[in-house]
N, C-alpha and C positions, 0 to 999 in steps of 0.2 A: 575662752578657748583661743580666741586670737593672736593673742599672742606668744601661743605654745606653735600656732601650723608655721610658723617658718622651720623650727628646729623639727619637729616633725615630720615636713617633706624631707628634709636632709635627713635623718635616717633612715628614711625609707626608699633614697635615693640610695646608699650605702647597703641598704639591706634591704629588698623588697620583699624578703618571707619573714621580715621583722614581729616576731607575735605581738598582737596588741598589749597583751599582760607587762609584756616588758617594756612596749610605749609609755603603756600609764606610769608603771611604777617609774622612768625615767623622768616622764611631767612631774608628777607627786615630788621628787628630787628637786628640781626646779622651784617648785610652792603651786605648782595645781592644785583647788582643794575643789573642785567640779565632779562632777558626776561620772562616771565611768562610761556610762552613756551615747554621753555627747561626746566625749574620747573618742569610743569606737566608731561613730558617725561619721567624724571626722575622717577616722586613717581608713573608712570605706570609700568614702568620695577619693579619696590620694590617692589609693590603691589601684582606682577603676573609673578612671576619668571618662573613659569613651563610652562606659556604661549611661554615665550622666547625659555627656551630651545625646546621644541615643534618644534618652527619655524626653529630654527636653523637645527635640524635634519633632518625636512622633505625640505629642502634645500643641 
């Protein structure tokens, strides 16, 4: 998955209502062959950063 989040922040820098369906299928383009999963895992932590740190803190 690593080396899919660079281009991945950048879309959703460009597009932040970006659906994930259309994330995947753009990694899959590239040669992700990972789980869908951990895709959307991913572009949830992007999406919603101050959500994390939140968490983090109140831990």
């Amino acid at each position: 998955m690593a080396p899919y989040a660079p281009e991945v922040a950048r879309w959703l820098r460009e597009d932040p209502d970006l659906p994930g369906v259309e994330i995947l299928r753009r990694v899959r383009l590239a040669g992700y062959r990972g789980g869908k999963s951990a895709l959307y895992e991913l572009v949830r932590r992007m999406r919603h950063p101050v959500n994390q740190f939140r968490r983090a803190a109140q831990n």
